[in-house]
N, C-alpha and C positions, 0 to 999 in steps of 0.2 A: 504493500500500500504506500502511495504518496504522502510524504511526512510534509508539513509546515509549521515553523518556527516564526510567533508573532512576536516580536518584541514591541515592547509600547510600554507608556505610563497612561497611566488615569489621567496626569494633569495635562496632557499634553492636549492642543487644542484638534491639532492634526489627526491625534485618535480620534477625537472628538468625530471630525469628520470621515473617516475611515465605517466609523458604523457599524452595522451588521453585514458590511459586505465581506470582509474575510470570511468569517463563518459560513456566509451565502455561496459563496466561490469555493470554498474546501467543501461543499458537501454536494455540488456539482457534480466537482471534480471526483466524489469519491475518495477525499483525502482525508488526515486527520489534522488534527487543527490545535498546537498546543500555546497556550500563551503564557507571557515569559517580561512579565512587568521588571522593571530596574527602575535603578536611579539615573533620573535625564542628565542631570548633572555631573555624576562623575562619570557618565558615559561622554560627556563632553571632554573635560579634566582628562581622560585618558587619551581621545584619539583627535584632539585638538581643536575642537569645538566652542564657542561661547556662550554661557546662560544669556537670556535677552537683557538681562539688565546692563548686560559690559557689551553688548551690540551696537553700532553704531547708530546715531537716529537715522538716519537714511534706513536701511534695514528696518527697523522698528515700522516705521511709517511705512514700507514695500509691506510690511508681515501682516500689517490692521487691513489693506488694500487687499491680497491677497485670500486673507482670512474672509472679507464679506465677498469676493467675487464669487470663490467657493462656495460660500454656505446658498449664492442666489443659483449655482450652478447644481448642488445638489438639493436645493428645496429645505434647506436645512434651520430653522435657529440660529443663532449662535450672537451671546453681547461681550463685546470685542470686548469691554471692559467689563469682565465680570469680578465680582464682588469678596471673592474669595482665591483669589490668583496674583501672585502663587501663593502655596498649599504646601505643607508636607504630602506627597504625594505617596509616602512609603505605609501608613497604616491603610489604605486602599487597594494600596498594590498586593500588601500582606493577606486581605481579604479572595483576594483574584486566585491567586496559589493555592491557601484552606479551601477556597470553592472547586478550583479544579482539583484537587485529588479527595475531595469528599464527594464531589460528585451530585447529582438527584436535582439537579437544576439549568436553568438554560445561560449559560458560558457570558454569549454572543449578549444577552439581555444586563446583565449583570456588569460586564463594561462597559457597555451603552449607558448604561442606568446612571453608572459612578460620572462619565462624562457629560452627562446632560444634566445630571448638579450641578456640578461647576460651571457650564458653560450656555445652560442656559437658563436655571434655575436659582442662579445665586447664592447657592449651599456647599457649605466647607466640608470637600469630603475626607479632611482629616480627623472629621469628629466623628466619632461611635455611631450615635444617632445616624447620621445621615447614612453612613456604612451599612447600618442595619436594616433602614427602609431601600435598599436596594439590592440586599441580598434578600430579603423578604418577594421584593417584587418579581425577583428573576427566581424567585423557589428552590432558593435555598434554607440551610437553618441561620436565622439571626444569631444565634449564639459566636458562629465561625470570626465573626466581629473580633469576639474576646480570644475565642479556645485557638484560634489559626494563628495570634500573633506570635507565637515563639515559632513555629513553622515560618509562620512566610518570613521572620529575621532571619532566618538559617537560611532561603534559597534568593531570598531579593539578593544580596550579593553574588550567591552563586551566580545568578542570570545575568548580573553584568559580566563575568569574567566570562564565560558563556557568549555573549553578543560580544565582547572584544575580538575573543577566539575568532567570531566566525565574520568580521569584517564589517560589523555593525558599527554605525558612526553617527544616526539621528533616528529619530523614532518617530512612526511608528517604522518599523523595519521588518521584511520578511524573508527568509532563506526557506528556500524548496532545493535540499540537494544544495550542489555549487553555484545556484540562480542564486541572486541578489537582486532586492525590489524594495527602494530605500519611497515611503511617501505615502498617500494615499491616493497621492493623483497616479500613481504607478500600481495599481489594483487592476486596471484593464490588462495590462503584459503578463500580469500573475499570474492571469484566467488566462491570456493566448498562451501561455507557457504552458500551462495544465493542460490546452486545449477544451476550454467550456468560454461560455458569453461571462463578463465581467459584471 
């Protein structure tokens, strides 16, 4: 079977617009679909990257432009300036791990869910609460909030040294094999690569 490796953060807006189409596209294709949350930031720090705050305002200004062409392009939400950004984005992420190997709920919902706090919802999903009604809504157990954090500390690191490994340098990021599909505007190539419609 065809493996994919999602790298992503919750806070990132780019997941944000990413969606449920990974999941859409891996199940096409027939593949599995594992996801693999990190730290954006020391994923920058490593492979030479900058958080937006030390970005240049040029950039800054291209990324808010960017961000609403996208969101009119995919039909999507999104307030450029939303109210809780940035976030520790790591007890969310810790949630995504406890959800995927506990299992009994829908993934693809469940990251969607954390991103449309943030980014459309104006909720800090570094707080318990907000974590909880979104592991609730994708059917999972609320509890994973609490019992997952000493798990998801143990593998959020691993997954960055994991996406270093494998040539990952921004997020969201997906490796099929030796393909490399850094973006969410590069989700169409993933699906001609797999050969299914994106």
């Amino acid at each position: 079977m065809t493996h994919i490796d999602y790298y992503l953060s919750p806070i990132s807006p780019w997941t944000h617009m990413a969606g449920t189409r990974p999941a859409r596209i891996a199940a096409a294709a027939g593949a599995s679909l594992r996801y693999k949350p990190l730290d954006p930031t020391a994923l920058f720090q490593r492979t030479g990257g900058k958080v937006l705050a030390e970005r240049h305002d040029s950039r800054k200004a291209y990324r808010l432009q960017e961000l609403a062409r996208w969101a009119e392009r995919l039909d999507m939400p999104i307030r450029l300036q939303p109210a809780f950004f940035p976030t520790n984005p790591a007890p969310a992420s810790y949630a995504i791990i406890a959800a995927q190997k506990a299992g009994g709920g829908d993934m693809a919902a469940l990251v969607t869910g954390l991103t449309r706090a943030c980014w459309e919802d104006d909720r800090n999903i570094a707080e318990e609460d907000v974590i909880r009604d979104c592991l609730i809504a994708a059917g999972f157990d609320p509890g994973l909030a609490f019992s997952g954090m000493l798990q998801g500390a143990e593998i959020y690191p691993r997954n960055l040294e994991d996406a270093v490994a494998d040539g990952v340098f921004g997020l969201p990021f997906f490796k099929v094999g030796e393909a490399s599909f850094w973006g969410q505007d590069r989700l169409d190539f993933m699906a001609a690569h797999l050969g299914v419609t994106g």
